[in-house]
C-alpha positions as CSV (number, residue, x, y, z in Angstrom):
1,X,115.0,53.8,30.8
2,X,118.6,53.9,31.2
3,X,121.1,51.6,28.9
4,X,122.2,49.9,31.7
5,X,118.6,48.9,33.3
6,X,117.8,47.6,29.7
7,X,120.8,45.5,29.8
8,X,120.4,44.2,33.5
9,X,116.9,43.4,32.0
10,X,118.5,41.7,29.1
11,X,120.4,39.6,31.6
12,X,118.1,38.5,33.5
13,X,115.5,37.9,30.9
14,X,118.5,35.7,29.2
15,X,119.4,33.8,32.9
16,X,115.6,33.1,33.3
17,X,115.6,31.7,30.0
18,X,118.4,28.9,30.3
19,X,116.7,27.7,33.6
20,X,114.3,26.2,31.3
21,X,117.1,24.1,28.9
22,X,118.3,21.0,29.9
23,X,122.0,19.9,31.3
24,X,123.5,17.6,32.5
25,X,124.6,19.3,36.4
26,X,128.1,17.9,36.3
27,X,128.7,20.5,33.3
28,X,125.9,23.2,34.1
29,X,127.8,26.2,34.0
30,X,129.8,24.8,30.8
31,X,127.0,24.4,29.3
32,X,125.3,27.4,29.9
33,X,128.0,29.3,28.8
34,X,127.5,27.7,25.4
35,X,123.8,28.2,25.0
36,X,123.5,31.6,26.4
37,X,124.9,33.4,23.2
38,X,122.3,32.1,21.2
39,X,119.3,33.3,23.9
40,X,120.4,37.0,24.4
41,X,120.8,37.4,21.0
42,X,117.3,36.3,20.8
43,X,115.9,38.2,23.0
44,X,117.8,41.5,22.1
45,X,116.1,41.2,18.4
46,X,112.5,41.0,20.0
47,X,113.8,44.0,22.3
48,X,115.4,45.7,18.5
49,X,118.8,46.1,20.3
50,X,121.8,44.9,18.1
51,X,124.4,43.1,19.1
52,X,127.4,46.1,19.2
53,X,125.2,48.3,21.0
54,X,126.3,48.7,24.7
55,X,122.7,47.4,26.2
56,X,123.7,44.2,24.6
57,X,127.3,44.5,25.5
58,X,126.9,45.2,28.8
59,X,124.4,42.4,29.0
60,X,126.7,40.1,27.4
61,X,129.3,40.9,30.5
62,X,126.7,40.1,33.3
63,X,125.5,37.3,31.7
64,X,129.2,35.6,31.0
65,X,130.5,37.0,34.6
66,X,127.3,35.6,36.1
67,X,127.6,32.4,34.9
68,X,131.3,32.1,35.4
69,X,130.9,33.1,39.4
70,X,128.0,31.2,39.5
71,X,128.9,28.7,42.7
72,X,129.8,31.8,44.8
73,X,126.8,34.1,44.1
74,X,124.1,30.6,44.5
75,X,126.4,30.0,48.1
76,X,126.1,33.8,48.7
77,X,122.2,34.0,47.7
78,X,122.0,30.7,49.5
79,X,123.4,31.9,52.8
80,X,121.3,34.9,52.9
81,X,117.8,33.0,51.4
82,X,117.3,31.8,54.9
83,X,114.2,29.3,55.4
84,X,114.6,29.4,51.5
85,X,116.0,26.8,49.0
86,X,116.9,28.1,45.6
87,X,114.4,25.9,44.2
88,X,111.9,27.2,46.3
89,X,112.6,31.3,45.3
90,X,110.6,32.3,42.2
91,X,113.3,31.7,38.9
92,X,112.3,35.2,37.9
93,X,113.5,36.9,41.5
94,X,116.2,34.5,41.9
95,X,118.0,35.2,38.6
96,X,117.0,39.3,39.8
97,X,119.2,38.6,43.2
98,X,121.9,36.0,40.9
99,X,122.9,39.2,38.6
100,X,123.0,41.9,41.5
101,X,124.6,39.7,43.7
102,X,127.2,39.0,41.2
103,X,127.2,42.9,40.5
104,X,127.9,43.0,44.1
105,X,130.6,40.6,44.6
106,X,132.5,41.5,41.6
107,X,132.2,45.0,40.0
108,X,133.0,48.3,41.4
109,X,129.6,49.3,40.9
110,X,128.0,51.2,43.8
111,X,125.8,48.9,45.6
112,X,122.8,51.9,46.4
113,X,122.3,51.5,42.2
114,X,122.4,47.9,42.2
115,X,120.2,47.4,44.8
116,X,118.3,50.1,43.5
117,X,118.2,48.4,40.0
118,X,116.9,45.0,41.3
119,X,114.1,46.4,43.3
120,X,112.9,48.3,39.9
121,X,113.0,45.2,37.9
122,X,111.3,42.9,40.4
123,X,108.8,45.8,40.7
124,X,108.5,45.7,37.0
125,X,108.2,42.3,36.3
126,X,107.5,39.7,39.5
127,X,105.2,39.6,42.1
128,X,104.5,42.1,44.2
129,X,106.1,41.2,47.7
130,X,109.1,40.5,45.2
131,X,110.7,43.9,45.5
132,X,110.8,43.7,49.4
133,X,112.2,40.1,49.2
134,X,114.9,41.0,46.6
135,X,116.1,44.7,48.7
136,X,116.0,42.5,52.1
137,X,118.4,39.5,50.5
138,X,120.5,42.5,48.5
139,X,121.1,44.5,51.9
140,X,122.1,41.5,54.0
141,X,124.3,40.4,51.0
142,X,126.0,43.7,50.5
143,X,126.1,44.4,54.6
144,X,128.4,41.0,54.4
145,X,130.5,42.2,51.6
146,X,131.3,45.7,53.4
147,X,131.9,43.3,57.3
148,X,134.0,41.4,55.2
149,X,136.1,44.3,53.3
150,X,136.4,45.8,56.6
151,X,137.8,43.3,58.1
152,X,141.1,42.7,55.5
């Protein structure tokens, strides 16, 4: 498995993670920026990946940038979740589609290896329709992104 599949694992394992601690909404991303350190460093010692290795760094990054851009990748997954609330999409594929979509939105990242990426790990680790849900929300998503690049 590649370093950076480990580390979008990592991420996600880490963003699945803080769904389950409590905040107060007003200060959610705040305070998930605060408690997230503290997780991922968890879960890279069960995973035996230390913290300056770039796995963990590059986890670190998606994590952070996630987090940060949080209110426009939940609007973008939102948009594209038709018929779907994101309360109503299993944690596990939502924080899969909240890391790629950020990966989309923000990074120069070729969207064929996101989207390529998120379809593995939903393979690997949700359901089995999962992988299907995750590439058709990913392709509308990036099919946006590339309408709206076009047209500036």
């Amino acid at each position: 498995m590649g370093l950076r599949r480990k580390a979008r694992e990592l991420a996600i394992q880490t963003l699945y993670a803080l769904d389950f601690s409590e905040s107060n909404p007003e200060f959610r991303e705040f305070n998930l920026l605060n408690e997230y350190p503290e997780i991922l460093q968890q879960m890279a010692e069960h995973e035996k990946i230390e913290s300056d290795h770039a796995s963990y760094l590059f986890a670190e990054d998606l994590i952070r940038n996630t987090i940060i851009h949080l209110h426009d990748v939940e609007e973008m997954l939102q948009k594209h979740s038709s018929n779907w609330s994101l309360e109503r999409i299993a944690a596990l594929d939502k924080n899969i589609l909240l890391v790629a979509i950020y990966e989309l939105m923000f990074t120069a990242t070729p969207a064929p290896i996101i989207i390529n990426e998120a379809i593995e790990i939903a393979k690997k680790y949700s359901s089995e329709s999962s992988n299907k849900f995750v590439n058709g929300i990913l392709d509308a998503v990036n099919q946006e992104i590339k309408f709206q690049s076009k047209n500036q």
